[in-house]
C-alpha positions as CSV (number, residue, x, y, z in Angstrom):
1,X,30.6,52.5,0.1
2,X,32.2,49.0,-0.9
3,X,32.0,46.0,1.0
4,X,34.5,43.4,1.3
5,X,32.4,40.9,0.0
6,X,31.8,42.7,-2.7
7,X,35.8,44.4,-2.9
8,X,37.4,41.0,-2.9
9,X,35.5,39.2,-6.0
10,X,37.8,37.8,-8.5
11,X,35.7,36.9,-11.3
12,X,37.4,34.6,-13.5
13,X,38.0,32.5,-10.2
14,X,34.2,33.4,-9.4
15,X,33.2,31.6,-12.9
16,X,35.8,28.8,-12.5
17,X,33.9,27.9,-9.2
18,X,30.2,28.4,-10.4
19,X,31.5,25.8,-13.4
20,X,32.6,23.2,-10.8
21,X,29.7,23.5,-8.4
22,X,27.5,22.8,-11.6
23,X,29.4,19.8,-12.3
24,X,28.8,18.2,-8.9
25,X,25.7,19.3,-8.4
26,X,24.2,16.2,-10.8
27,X,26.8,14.0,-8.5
28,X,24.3,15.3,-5.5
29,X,21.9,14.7,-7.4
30,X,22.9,11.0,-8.1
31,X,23.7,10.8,-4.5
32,X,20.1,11.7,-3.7
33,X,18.1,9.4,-5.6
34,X,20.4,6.3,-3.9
35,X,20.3,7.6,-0.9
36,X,16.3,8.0,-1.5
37,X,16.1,4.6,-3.3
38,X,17.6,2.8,-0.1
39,X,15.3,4.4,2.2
40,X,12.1,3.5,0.2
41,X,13.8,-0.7,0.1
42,X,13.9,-0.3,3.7
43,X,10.2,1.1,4.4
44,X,9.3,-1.9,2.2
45,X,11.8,-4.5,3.8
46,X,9.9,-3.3,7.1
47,X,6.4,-3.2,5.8
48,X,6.7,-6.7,4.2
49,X,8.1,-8.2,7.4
50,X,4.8,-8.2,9.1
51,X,1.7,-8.3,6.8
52,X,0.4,-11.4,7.1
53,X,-0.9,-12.6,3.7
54,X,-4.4,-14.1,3.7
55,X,-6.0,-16.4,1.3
56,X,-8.7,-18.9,1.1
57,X,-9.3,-21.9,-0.3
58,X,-12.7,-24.1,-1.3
59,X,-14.4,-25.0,1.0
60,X,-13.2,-22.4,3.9
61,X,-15.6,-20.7,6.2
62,X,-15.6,-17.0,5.9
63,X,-17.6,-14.1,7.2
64,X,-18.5,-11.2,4.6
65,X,-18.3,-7.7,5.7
66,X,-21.8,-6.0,6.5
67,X,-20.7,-2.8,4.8
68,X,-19.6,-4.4,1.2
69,X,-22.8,-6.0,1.0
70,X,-25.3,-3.0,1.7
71,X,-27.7,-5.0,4.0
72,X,-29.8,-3.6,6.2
73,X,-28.6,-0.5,8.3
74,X,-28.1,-2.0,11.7
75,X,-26.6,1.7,13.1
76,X,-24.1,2.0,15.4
77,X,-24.6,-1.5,17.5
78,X,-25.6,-3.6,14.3
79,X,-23.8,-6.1,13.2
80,X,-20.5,-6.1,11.5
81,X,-20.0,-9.4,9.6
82,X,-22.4,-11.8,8.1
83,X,-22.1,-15.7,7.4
84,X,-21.0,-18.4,7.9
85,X,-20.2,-18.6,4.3
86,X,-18.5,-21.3,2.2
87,X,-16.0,-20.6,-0.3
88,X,-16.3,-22.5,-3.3
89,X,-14.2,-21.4,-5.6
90,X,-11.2,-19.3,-5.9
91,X,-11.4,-17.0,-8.7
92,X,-8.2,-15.0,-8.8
93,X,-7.0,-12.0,-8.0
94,X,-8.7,-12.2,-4.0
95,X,-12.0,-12.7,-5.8
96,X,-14.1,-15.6,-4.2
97,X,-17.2,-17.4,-5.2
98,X,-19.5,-18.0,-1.4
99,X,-22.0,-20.0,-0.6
100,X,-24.4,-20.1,1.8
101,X,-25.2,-22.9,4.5
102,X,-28.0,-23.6,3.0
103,X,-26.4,-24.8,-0.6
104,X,-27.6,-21.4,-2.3
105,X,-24.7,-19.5,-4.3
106,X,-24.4,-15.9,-3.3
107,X,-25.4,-14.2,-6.7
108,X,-22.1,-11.8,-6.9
109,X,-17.5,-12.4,-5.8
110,X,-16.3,-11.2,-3.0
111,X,-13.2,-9.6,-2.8
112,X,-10.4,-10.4,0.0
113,X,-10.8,-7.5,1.5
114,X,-14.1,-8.0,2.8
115,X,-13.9,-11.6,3.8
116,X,-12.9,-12.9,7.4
117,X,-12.4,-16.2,8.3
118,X,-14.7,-18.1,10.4
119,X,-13.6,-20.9,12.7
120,X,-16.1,-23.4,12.9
């Protein structure tokens, strides 16, 4: 038993149509990756607008994190940061030579991540 849908199919205009939806579809395409390319500016537009950029100069008093420098397992309640440290140089990169308050160079960089400031 036909169907209209079936009944009423004129293929030339059928092929004519499939031809031009082809020929848009890379416009849709186009479309996409601007429409795609303006939302990702304005994650990063909203993203940039509050991080705070950090960075340290010599002589600055930081804290090193507890966990970057595998001391000794304080658990749960131990402590988080160690320090006061000294920066005393600035290698780069958020790399950072410390020093203790003593005068004694800590044997390894720190990176950015793991440094605090102290206010002293």
């Amino acid at each position: 038993m036909p169907i209209y849908r079936t009944a009423a199919v004129d293929t030339v205009h059928n092929d004519e149509e499939l031809w031009l939806n082809s020929d848009l579809l890379e416009e849709k395409r186009e479309r996409t990756t601007i429409c795609e390319a303006k939302a990702k500016m304005k994650m990063r537009k909203y993203y940039n607008a509050r991080v705070c950029g950090v960075a340290f100069r010599p002589g600055d008093f930081v804290y090193h994190s507890n966990d970057a420098s595998h001391a000794a397992a304080g658990g749960k309640l131990g402590p988080k940061w160690e320090g006061p440290y000294e920066v005393t140089e600035a290698l780069g990169d958020g790399a950072y030579k410390l020093r203790t308050m003593d005068g004694t160079d800590l044997p390894r960089t720190w990176n950015i991540a793991n440094l605090k400031k102290c206010y002293l």
